[in-house]
MOPAC internal coordinates of N, CA, C and O (Angstrom, degrees):
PM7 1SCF
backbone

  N    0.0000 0     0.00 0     0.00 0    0    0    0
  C    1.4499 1     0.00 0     0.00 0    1    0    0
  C    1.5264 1   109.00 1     0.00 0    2    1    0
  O    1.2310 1   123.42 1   -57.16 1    3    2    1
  N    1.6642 1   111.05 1   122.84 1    3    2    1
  C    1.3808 1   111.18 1   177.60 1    5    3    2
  C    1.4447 1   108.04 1   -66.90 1    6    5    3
  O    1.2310 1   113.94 1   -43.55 1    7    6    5
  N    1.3945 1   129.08 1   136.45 1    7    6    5
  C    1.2842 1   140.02 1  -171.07 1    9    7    6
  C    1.9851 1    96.58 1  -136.16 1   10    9    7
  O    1.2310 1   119.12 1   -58.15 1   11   10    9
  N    1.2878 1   119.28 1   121.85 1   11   10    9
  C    1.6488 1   136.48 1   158.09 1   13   11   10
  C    1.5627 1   113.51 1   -88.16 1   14   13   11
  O    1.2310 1   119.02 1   -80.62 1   15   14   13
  N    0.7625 1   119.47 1    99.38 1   15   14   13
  C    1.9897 1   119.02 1   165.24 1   17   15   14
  C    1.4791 1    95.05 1   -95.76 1   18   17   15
  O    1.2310 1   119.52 1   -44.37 1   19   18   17
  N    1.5366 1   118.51 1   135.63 1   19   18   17
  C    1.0999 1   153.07 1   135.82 1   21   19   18
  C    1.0819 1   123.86 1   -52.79 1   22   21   19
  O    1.2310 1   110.57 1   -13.72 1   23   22   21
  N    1.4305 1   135.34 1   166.28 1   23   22   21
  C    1.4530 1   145.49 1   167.89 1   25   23   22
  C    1.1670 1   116.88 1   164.38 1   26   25   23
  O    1.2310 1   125.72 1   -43.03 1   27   26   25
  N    1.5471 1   106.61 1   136.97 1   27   26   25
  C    1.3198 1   110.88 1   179.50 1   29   27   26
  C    1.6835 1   120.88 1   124.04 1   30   29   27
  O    1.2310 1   121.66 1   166.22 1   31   30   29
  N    0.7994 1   114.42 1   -13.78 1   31   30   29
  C    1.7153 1   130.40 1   176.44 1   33   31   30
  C    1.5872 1   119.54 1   -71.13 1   34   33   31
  O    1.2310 1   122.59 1   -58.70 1   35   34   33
  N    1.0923 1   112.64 1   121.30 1   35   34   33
  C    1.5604 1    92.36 1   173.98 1   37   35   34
  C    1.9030 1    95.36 1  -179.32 1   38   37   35
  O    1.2310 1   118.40 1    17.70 1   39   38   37
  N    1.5281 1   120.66 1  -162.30 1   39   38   37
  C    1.3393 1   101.27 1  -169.59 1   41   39   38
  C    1.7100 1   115.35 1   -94.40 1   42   41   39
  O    1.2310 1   126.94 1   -30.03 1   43   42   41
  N    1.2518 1   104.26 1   149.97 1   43   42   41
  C    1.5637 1   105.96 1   175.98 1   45   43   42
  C    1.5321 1   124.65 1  -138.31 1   46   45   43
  O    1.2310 1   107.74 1   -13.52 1   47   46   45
  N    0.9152 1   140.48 1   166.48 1   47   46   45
  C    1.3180 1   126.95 1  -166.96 1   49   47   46
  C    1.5771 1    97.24 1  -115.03 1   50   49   47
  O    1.2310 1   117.09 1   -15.02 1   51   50   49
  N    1.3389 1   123.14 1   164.98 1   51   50   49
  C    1.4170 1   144.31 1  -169.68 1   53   51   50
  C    1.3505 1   102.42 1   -54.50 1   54   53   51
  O    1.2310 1   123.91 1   -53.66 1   55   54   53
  N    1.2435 1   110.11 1   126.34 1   55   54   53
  C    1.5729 1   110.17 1   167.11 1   57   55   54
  C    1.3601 1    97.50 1    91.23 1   58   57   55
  O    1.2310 1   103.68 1  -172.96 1   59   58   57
  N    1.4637 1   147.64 1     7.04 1   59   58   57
  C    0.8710 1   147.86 1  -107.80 1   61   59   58
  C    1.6272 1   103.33 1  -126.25 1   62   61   59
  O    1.2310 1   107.49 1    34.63 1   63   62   61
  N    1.2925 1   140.93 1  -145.37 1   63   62   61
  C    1.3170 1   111.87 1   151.69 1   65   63   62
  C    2.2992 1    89.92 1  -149.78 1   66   65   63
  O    1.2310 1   118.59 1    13.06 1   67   66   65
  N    1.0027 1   120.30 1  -166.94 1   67   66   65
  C    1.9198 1   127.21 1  -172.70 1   69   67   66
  C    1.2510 1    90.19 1   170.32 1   70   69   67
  O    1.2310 1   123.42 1   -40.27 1   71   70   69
  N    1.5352 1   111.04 1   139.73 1   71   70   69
  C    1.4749 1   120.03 1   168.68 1   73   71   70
  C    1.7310 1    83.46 1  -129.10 1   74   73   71
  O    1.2310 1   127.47 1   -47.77 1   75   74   73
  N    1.4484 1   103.24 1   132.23 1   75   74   73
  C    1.6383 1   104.88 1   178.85 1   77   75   74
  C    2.1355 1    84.60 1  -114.52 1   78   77   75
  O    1.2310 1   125.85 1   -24.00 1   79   78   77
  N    1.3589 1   106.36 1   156.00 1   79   78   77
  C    1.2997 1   111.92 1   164.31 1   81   79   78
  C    2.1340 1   111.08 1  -136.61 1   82   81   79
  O    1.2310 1   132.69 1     1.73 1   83   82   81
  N    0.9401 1    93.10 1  -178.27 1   83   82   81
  C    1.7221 1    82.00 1  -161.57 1   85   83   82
  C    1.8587 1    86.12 1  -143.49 1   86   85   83
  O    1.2310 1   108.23 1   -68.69 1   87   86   85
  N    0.6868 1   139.60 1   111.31 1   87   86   85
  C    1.8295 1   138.77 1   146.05 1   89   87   86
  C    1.4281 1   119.15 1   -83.75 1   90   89   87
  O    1.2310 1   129.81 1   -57.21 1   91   90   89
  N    1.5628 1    98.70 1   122.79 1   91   90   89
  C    1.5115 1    95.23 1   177.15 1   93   91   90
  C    1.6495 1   107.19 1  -106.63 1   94   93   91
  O    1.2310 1   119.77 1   -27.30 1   95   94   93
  N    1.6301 1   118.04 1   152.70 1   95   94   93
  C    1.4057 1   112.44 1  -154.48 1   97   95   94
  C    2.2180 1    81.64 1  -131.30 1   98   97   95
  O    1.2310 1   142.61 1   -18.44 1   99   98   97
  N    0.7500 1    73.70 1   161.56 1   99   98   97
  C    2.1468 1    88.22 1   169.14 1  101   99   98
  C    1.3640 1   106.02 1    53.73 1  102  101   99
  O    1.2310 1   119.14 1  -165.62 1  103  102  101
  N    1.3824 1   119.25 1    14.38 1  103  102  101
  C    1.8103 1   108.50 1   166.20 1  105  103  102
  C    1.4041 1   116.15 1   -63.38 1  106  105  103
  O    1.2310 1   119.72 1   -33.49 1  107  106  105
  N    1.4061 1   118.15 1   146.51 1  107  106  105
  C    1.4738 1   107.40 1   179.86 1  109  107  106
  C    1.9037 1    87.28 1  -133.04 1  110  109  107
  O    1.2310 1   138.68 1   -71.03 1  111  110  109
  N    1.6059 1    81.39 1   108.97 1  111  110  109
  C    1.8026 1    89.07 1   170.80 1  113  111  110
  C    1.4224 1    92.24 1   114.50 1  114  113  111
  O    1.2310 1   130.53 1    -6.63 1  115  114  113
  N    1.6286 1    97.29 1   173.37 1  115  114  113
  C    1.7947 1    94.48 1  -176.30 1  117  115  114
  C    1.5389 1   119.31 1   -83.24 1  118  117  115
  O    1.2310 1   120.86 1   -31.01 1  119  118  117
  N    1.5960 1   115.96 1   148.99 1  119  118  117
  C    1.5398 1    93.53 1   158.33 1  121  119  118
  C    1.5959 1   119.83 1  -105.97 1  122  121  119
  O    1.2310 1   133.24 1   -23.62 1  123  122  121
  N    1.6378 1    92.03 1   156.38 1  123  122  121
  C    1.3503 1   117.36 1  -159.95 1  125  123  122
  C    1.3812 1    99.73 1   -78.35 1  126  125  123
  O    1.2310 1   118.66 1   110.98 1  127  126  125
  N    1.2096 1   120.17 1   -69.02 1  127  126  125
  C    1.5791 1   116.90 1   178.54 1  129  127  126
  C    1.1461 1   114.30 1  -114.00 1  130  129  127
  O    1.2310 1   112.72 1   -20.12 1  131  130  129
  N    1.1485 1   131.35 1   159.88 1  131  130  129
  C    1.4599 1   155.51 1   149.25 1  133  131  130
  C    1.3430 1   132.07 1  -140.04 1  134  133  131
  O    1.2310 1   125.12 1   -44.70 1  135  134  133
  N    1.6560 1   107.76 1   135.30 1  135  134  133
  C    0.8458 1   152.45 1  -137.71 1  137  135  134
  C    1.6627 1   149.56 1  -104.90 1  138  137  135
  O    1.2310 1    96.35 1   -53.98 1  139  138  137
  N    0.9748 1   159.36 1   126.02 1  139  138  137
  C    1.5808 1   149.45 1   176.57 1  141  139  138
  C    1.9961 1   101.16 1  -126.79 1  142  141  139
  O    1.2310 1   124.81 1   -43.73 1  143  142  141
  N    1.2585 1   108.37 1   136.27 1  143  142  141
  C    1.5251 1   105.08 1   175.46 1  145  143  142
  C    1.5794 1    95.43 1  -138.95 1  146  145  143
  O    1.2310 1   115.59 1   -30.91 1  147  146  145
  N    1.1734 1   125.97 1   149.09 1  147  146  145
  C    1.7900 1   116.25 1   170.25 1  149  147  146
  C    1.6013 1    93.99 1  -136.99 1  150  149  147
  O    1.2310 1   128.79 1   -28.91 1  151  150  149
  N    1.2671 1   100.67 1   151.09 1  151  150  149
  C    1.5672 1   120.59 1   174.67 1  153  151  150
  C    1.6694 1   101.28 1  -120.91 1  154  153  151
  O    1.2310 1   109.74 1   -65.06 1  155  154  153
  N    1.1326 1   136.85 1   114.94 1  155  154  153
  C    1.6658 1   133.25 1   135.49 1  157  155  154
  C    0.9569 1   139.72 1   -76.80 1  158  157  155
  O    1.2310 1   108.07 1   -16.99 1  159  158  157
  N    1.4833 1   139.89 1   163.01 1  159  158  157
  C    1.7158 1   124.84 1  -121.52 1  161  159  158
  C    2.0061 1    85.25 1  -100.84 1  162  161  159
  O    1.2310 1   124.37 1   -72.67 1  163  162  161
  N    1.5822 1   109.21 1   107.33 1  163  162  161
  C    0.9809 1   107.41 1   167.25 1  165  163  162
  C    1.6510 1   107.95 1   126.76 1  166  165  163
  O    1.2310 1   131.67 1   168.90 1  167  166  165
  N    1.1431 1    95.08 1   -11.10 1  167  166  165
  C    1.6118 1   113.57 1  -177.41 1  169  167  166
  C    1.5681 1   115.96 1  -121.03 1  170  169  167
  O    1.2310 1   133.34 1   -29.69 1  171  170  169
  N    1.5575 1    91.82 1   150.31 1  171  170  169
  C    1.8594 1    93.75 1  -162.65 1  173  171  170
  C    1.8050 1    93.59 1   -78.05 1  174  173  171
  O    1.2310 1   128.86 1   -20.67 1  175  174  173
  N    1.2507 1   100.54 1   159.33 1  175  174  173
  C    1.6828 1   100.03 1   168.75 1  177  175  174
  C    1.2798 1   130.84 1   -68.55 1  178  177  175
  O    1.2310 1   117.62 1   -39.28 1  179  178  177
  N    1.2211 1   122.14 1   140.72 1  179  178  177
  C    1.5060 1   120.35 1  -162.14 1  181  179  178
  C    1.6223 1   100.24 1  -139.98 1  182  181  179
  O    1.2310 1   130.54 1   -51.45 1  183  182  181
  N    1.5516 1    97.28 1   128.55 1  183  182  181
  C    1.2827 1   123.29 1   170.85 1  185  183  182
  C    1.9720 1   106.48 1   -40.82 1  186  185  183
  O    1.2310 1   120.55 1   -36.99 1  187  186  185
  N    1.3217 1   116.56 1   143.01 1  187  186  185
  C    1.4928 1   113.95 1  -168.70 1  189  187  186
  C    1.8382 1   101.82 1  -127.77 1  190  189  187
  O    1.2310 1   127.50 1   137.61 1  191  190  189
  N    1.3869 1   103.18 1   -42.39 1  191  190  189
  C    1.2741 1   114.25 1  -172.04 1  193  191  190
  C    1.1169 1   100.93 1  -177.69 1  194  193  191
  O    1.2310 1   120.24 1   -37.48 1  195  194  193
  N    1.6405 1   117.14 1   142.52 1  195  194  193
  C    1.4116 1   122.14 1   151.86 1  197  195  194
  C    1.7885 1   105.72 1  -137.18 1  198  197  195
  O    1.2310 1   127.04 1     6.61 1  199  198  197
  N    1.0625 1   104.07 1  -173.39 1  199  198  197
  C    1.6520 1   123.19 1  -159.41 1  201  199  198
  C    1.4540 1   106.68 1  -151.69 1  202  201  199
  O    1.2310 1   118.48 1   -67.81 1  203  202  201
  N    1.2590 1   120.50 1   112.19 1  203  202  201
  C    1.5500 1   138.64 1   158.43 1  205  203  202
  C    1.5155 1   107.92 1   -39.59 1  206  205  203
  O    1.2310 1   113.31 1   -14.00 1  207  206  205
  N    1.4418 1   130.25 1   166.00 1  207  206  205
  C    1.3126 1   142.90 1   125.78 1  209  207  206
  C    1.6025 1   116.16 1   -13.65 1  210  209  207
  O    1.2310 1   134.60 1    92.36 1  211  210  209
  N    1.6735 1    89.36 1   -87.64 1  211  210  209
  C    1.2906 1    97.08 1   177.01 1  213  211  210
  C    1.7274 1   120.52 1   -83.07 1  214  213  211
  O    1.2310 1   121.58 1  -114.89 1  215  214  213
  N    1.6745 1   114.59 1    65.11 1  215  214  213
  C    1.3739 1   112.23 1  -179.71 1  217  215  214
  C    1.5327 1   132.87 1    63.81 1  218  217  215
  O    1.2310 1   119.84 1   160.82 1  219  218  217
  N    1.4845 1   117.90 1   -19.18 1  219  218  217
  C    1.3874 1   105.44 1   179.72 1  221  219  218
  C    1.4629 1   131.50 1   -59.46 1  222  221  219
  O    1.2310 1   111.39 1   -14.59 1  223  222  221
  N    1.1605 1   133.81 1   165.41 1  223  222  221
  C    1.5079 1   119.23 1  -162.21 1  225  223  222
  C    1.3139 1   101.50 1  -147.76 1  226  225  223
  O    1.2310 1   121.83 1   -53.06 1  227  226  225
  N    1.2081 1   114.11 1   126.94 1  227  226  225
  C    1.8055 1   123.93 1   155.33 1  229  227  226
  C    1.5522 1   103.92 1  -113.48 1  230  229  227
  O    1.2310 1   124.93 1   -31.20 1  231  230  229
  N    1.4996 1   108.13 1   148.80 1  231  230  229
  C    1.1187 1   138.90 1   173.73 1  233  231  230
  C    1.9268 1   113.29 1  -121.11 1  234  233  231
  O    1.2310 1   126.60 1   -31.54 1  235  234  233
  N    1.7793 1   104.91 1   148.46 1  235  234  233
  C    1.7030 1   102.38 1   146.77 1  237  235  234
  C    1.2359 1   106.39 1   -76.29 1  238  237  235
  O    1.2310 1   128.94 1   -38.62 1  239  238  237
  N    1.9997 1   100.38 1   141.38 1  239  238  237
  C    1.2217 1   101.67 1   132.71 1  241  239  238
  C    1.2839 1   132.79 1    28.36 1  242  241  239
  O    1.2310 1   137.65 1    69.62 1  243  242  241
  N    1.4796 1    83.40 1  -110.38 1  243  242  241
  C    1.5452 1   119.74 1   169.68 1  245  243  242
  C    1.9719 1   122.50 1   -34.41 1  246  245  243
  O    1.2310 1   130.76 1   164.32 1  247  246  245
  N    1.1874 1    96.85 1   -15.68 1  247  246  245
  C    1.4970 1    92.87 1   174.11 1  249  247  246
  C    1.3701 1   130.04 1  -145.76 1  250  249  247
  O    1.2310 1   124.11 1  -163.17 1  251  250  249
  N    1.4886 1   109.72 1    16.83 1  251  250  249
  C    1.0346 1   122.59 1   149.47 1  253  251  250
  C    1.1823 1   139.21 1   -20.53 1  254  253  251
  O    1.2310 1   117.32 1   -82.02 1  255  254  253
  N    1.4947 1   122.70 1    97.98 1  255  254  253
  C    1.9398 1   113.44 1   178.26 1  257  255  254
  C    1.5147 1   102.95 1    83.71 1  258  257  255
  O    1.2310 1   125.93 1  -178.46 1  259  258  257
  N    1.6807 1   106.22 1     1.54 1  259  258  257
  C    1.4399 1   108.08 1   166.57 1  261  259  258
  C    1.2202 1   115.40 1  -105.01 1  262  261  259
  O    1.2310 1   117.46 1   136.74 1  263  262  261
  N    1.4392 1   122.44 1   -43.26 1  263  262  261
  C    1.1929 1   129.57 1  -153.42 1  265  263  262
  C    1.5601 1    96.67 1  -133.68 1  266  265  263
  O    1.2310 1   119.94 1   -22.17 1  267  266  265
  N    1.2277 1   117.72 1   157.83 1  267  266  265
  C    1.3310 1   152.18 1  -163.68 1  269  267  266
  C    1.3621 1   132.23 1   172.00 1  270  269  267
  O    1.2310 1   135.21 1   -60.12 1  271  270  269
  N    2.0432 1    88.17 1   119.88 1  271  270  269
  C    1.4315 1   119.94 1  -169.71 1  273  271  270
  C    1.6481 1   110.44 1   -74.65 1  274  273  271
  O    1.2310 1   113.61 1    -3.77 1  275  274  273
  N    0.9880 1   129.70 1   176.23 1  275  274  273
  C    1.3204 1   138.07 1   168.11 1  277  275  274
  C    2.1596 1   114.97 1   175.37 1  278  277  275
  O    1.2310 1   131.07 1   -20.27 1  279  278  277
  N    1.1896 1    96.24 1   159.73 1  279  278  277
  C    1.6332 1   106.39 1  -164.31 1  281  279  278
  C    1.4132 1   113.53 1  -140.00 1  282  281  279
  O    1.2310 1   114.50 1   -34.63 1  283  282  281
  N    1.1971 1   128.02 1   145.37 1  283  282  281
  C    0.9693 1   135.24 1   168.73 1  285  283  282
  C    1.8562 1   113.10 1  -117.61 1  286  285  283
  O    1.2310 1   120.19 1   -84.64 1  287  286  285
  N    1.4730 1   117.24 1    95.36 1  287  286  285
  C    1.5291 1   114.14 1   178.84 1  289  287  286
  C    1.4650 1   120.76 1   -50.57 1  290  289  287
  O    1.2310 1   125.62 1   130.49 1  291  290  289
  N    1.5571 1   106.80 1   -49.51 1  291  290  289
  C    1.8194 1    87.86 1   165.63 1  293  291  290
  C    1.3376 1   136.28 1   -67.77 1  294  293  291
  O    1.2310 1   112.51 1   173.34 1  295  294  293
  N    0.8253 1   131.75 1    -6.66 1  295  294  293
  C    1.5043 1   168.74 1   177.20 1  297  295  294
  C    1.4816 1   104.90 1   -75.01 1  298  297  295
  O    1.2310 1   111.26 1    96.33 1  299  298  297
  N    1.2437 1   134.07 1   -83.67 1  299  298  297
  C    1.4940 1   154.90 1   173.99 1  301  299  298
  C    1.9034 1    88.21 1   100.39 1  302  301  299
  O    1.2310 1   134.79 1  -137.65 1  303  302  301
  N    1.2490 1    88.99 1    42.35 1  303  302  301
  C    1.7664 1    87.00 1   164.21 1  305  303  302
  C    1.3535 1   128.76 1  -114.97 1  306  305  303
  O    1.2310 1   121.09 1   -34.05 1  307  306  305
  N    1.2612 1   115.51 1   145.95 1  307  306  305
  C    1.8004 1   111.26 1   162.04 1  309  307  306
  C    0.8990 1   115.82 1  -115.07 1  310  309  307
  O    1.2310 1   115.28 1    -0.89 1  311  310  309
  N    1.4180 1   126.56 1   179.11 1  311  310  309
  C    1.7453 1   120.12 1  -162.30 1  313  311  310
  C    1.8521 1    76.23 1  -164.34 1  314  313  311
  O    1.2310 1   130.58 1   -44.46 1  315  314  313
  N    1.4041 1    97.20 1   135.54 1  315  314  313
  C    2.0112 1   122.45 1   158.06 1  317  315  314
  C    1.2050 1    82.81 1  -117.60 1  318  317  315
  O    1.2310 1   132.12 1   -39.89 1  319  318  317
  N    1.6463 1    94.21 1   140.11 1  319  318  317
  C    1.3594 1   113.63 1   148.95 1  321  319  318
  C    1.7187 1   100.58 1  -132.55 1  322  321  319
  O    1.2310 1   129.05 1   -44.86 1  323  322  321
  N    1.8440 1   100.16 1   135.14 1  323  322  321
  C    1.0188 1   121.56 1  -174.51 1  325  323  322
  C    1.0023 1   113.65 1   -95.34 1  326  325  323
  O    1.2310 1   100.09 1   -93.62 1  327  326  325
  N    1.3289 1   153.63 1    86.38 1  327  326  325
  C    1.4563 1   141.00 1   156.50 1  329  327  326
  C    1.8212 1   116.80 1   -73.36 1  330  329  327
  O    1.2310 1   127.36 1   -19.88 1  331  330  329
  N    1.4624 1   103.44 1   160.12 1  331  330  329
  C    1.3410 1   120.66 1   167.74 1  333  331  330
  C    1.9823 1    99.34 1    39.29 1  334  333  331
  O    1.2310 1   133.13 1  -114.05 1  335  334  333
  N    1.0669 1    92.23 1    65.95 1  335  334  333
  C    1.6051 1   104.36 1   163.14 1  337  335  334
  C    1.3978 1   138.18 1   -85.78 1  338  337  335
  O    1.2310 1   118.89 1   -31.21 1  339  338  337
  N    0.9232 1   119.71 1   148.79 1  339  338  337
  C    1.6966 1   129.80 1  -135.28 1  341  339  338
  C    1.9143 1   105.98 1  -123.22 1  342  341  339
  O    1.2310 1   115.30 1   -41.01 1  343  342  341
  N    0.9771 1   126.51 1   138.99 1  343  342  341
  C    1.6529 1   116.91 1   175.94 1  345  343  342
  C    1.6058 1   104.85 1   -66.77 1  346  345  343
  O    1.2310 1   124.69 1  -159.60 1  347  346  345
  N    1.1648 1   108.60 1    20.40 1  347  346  345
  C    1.9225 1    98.03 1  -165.88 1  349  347  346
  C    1.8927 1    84.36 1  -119.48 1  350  349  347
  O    1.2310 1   121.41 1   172.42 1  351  350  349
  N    1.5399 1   114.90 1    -7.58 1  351  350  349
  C    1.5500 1   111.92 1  -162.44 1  353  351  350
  C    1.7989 1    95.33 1   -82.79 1  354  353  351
  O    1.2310 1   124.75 1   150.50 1  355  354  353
  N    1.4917 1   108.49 1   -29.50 1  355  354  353
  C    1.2114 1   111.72 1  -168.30 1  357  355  354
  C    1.4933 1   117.88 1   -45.38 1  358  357  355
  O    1.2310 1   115.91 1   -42.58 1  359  358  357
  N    1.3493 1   125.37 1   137.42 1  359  358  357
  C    1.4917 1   129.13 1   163.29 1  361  359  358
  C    1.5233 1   101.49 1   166.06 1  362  361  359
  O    1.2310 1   122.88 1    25.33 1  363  362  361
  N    1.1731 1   112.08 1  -154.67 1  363  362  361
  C    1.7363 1   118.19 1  -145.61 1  365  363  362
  C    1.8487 1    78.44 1  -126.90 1  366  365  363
  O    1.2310 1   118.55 1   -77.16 1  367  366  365
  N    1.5920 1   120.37 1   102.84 1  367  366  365
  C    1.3568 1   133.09 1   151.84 1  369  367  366
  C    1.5917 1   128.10 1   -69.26 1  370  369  367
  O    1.2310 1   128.36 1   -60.58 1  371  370  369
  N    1.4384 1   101.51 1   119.42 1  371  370  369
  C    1.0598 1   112.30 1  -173.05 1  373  371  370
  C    1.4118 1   122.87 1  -113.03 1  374  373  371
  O    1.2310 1   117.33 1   -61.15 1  375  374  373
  N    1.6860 1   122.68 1   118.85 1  375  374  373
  C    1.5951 1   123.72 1   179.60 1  377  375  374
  C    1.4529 1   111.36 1   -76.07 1  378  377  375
  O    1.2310 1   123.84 1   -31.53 1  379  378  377
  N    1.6034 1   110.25 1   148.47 1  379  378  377
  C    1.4705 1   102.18 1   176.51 1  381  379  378
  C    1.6066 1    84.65 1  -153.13 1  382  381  379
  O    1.2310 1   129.97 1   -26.89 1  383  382  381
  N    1.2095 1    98.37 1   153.11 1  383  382  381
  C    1.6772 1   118.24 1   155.17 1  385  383  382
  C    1.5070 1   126.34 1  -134.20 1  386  385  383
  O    1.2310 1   123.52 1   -10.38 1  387  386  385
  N    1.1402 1   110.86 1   169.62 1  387  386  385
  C    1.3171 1   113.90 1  -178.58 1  389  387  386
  C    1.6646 1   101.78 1  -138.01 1  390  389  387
  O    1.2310 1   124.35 1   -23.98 1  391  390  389
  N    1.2874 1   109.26 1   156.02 1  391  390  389
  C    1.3141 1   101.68 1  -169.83 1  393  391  390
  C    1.6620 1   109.94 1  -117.01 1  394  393  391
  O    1.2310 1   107.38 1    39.94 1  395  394  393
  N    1.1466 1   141.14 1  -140.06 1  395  394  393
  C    1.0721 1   132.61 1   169.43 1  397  395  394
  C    1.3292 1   129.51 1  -117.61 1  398  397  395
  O    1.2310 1   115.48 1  -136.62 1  399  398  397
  N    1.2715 1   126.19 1    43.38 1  399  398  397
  C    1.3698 1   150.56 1   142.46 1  401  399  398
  C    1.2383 1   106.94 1  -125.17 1  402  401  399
  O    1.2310 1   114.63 1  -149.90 1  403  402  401
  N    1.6507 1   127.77 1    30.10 1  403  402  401
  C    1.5415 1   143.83 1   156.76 1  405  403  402
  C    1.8584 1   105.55 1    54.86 1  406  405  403
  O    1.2310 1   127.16 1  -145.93 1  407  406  405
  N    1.2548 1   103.82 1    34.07 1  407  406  405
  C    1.7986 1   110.62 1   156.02 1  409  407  406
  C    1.4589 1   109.07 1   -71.79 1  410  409  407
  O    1.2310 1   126.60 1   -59.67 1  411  410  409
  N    1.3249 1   104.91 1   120.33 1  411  410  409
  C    1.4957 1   101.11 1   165.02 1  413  411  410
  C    1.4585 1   124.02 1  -121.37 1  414  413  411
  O    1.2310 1   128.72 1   -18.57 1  415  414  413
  N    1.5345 1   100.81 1   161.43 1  415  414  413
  C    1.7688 1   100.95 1  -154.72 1  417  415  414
  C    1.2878 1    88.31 1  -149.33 1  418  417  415
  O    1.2310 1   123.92 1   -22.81 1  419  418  417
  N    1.6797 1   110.08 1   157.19 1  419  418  417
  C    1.3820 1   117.93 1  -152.98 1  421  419  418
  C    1.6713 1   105.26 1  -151.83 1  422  421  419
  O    1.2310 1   115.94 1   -55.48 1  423  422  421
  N    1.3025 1   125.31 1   124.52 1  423  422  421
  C    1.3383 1   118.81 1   174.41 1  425  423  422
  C    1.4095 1   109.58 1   -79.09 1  426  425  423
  O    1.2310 1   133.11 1    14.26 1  427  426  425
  N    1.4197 1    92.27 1  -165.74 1  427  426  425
  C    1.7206 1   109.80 1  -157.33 1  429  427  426
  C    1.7362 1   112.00 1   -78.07 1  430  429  427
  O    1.2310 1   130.67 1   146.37 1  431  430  429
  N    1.4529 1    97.02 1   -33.63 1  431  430  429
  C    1.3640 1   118.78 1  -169.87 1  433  431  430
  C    1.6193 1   118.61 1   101.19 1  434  433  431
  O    1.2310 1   135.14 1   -27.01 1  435  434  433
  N    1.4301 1    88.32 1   152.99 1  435  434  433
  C    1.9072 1    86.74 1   174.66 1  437  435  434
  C    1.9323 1    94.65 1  -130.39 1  438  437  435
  O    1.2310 1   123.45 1   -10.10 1  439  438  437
  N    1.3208 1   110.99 1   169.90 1  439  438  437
  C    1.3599 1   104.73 1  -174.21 1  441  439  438
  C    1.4360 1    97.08 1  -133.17 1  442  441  439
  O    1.2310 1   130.63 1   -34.70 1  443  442  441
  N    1.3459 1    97.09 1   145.30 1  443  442  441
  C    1.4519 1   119.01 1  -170.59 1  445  443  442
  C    1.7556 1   114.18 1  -131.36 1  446  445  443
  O    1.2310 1   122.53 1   -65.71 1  447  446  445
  N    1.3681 1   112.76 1   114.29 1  447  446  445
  C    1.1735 1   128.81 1  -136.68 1  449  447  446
  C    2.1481 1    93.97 1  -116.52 1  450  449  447
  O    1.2310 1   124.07 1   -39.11 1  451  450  449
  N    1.1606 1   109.80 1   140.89 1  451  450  449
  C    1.7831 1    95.73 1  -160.81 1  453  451  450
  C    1.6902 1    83.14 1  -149.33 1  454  453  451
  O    1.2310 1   129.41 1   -97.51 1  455  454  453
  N    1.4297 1    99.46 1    82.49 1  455  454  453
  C    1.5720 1   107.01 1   168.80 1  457  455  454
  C    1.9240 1   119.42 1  -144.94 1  458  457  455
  O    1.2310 1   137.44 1   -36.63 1  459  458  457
  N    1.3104 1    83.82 1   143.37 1  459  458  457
  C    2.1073 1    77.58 1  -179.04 1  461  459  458
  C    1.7079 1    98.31 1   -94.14 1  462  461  459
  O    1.2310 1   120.10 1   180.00 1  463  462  461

């Protein structure tokens, strides 16, 4: 059973910095992408960053030159790092991967809170 653990969420103040990381456990085969998505209370979920196999990277918009994904393949980990955070960053981040017959799987979430 594919299982995502989270970590890393918790409160920070503006400008602030959070490194969330995500481990995925029971994949069988490689994964293809990985991932960060956040939803805030009232808002649909929105893609944040993901990461290729081989390193490629998309970002929002919205977080450009802020935030940065990274992975470790033996590992089955990803890592956000949040810099210079914003009260608009706040919401409940969510890891996902997909593997390479494009199954996708999604953790629980961790929440990340952006108040002085």
């Amino acid at each position: 059973q594919v299982q995502l653990v989270e970590s890393g969420g918790g409160l920070v103040q503006p400008a602030g910095s959070l490194r969330l990381s995500c481990a995925a456990s029971g994949v069988i085969g490689r994964i293809s992408v990985m991932g960060w998505s956040r939803q805030a209370p009232g808002k649909q979920r929105e893609l944040v960053a993901s990461i290729t196999r081989d390193t490629r990277t998309t970002y929002a918009d919205s977080v450009k030159g802020r935030f940065s994904i990274a992975r470790d393949n033996g590992k089955n980990t990803v890592w956000l790092q949040m810099n210079s955070l914003k009260p608009e960053d706040a919401a409940v981040y969510y890891c996902n991967i997909k593997d390479v017959i494009n199954r996708e799987y999604w953790g629980k979430g961790t929440l990340v809170t952006v108040s002085s």
